[in-house]
C-alpha positions as CSV (number, residue, x, y, z in Angstrom):
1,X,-112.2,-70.2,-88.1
2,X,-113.3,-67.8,-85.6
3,X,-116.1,-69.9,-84.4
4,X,-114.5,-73.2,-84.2
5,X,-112.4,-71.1,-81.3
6,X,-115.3,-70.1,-80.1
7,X,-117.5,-73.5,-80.0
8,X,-113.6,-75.0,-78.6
9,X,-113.8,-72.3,-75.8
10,X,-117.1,-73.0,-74.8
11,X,-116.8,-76.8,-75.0
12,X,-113.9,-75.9,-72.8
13,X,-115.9,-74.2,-70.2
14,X,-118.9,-76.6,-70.5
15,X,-116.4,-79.3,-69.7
16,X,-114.4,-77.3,-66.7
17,X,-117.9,-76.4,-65.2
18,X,-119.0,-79.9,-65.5
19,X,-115.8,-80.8,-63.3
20,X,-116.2,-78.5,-60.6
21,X,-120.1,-79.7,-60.5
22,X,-118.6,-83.0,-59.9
23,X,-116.1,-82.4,-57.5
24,X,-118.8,-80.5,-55.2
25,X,-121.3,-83.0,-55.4
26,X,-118.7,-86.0,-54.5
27,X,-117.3,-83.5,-51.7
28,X,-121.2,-83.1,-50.3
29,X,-121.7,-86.6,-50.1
30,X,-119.2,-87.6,-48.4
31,X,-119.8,-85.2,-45.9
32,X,-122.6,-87.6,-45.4
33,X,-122.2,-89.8,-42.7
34,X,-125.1,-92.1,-41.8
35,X,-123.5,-94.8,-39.5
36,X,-123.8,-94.6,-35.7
37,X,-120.6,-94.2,-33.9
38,X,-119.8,-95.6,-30.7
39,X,-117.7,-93.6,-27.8
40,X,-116.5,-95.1,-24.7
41,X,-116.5,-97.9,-23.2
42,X,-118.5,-101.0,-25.4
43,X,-120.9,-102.8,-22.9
44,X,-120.3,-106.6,-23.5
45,X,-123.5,-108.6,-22.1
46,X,-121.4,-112.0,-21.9
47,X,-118.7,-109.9,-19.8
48,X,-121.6,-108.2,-17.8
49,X,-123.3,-111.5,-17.3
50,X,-120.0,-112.9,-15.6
51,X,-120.3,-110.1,-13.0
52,X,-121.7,-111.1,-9.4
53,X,-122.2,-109.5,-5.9
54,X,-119.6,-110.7,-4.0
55,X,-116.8,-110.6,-7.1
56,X,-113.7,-109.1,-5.9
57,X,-112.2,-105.8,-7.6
58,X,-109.9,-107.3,-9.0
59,X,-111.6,-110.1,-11.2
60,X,-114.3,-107.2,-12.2
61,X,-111.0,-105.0,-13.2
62,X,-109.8,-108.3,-15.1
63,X,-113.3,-109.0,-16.6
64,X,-114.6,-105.7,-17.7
65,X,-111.2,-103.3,-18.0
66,X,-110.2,-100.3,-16.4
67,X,-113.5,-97.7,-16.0
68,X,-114.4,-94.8,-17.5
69,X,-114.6,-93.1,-14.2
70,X,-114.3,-93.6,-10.8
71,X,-116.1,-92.2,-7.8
72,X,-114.0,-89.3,-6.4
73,X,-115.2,-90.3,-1.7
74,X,-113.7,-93.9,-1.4
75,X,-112.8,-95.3,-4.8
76,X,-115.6,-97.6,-4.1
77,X,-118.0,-96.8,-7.5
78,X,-116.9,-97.6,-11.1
79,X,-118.9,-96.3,-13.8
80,X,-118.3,-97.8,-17.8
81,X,-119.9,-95.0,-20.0
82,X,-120.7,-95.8,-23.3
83,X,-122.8,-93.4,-25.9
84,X,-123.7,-93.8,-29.3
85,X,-124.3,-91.3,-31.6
86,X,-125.1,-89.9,-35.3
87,X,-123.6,-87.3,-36.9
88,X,-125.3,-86.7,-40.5
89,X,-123.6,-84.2,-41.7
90,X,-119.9,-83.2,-40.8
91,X,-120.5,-79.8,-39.8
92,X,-123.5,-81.0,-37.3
93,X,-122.8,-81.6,-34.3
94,X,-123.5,-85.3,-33.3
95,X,-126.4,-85.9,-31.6
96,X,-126.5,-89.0,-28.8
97,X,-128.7,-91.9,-29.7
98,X,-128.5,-94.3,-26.7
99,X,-126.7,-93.4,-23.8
100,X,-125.3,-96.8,-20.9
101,X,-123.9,-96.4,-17.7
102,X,-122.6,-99.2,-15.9
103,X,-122.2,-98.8,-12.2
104,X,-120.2,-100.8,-10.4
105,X,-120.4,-100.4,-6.0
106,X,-118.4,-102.0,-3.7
107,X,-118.4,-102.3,-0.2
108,X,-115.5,-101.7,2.4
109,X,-114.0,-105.1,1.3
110,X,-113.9,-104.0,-2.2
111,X,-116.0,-106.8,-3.2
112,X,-119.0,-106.5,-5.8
113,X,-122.2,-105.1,-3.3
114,X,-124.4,-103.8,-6.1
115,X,-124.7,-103.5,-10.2
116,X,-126.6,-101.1,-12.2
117,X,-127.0,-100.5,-15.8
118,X,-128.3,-96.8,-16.3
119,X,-129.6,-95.8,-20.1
120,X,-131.4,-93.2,-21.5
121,X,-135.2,-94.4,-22.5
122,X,-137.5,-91.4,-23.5
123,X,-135.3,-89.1,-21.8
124,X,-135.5,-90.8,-17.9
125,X,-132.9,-92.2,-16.7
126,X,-133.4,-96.1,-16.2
127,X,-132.0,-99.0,-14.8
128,X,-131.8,-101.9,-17.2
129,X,-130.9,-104.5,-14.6
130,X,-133.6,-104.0,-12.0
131,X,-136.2,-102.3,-14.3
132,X,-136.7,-99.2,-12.0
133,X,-137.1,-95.9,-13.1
134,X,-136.1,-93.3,-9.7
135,X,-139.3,-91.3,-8.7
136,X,-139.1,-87.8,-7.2
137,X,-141.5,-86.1,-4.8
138,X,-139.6,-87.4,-2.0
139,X,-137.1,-84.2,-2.0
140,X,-137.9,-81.1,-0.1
141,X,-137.9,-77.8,-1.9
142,X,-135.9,-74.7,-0.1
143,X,-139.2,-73.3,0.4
144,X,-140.2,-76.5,2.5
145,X,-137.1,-76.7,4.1
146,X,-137.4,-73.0,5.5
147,X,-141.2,-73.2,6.5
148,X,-140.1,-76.6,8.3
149,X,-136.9,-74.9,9.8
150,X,-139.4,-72.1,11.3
151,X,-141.7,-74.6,12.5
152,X,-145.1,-73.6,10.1
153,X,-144.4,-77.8,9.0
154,X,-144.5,-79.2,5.2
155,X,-147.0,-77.6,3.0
């Protein structure tokens, strides 16, 4: 009798263990999250395609939405950020897959003067729309700016 308890007690704890086994394996996987998640503002191309120089702020307002941001001098720049990102696990932080930023100028008369798609593409900034990536060396160092300031000229 004593060991038909016993053999009960261990089925028992066999069975219990087996449960909370379970349970932490289904919680681990779905702390699993595989799908890319998008943030901002979603860049339509038929929408984008739509926009022209010369459009006026209020059809671009009406076509694409309100921005995510707009420039603080003269209200004349609207950017549409978007990012997209993966997150594997829930308690990683996510990490940015492809990164779009629509700029919108306008001119005094608040009508369309230039468009530029910015993205990230192996981590330089790029220009979708004209296919230019911005070059440096053009920029003086404070070290060039003083020796031109005392008049020794640009190393």
């Amino acid at each position: 009798m004593a060991s038909r308890k016993t053999s009960e007690r261990s089925f028992a704890a066999a069975w219990s263990m087996r449960l909370v086994l379970g349970a932490a394996l289904g919680l681990g996987l779905s702390a699993c999250n595989t799908e890319a998640q998008n943030r901002g503002y979603v860049l339509d191309e038929n929408l984008l395609s739509q926009l022209k120089v010369g459009t006026d702020a209020q059809k671009v307002l009406s076509t694409m939405g309100t921005p995510s941001t707009v420039s603080t001098v003269g209200n004349q720049t609207w950017y549409y950020i978007s990012q997209k990102t993966s997150q594997p696990l829930q308690f990683m932080n996510p990490t940015v897959i492809d990164q779009r930023v629509l700029v919108v100028n306008f001119n005094k008369g608040m009508k369309v003067e230039k468009i530029a798609s910015y993205g990230m593409q192996d981590g330089v900034v790029f220009d979708f729309i004209s296919r230019t990536t911005p070059t440096g060396g053009n920029e003086l160092s404070v070290v060039r700016q003083l020796l031109r300031a005392t008049g020794q000229g640009v190393i």
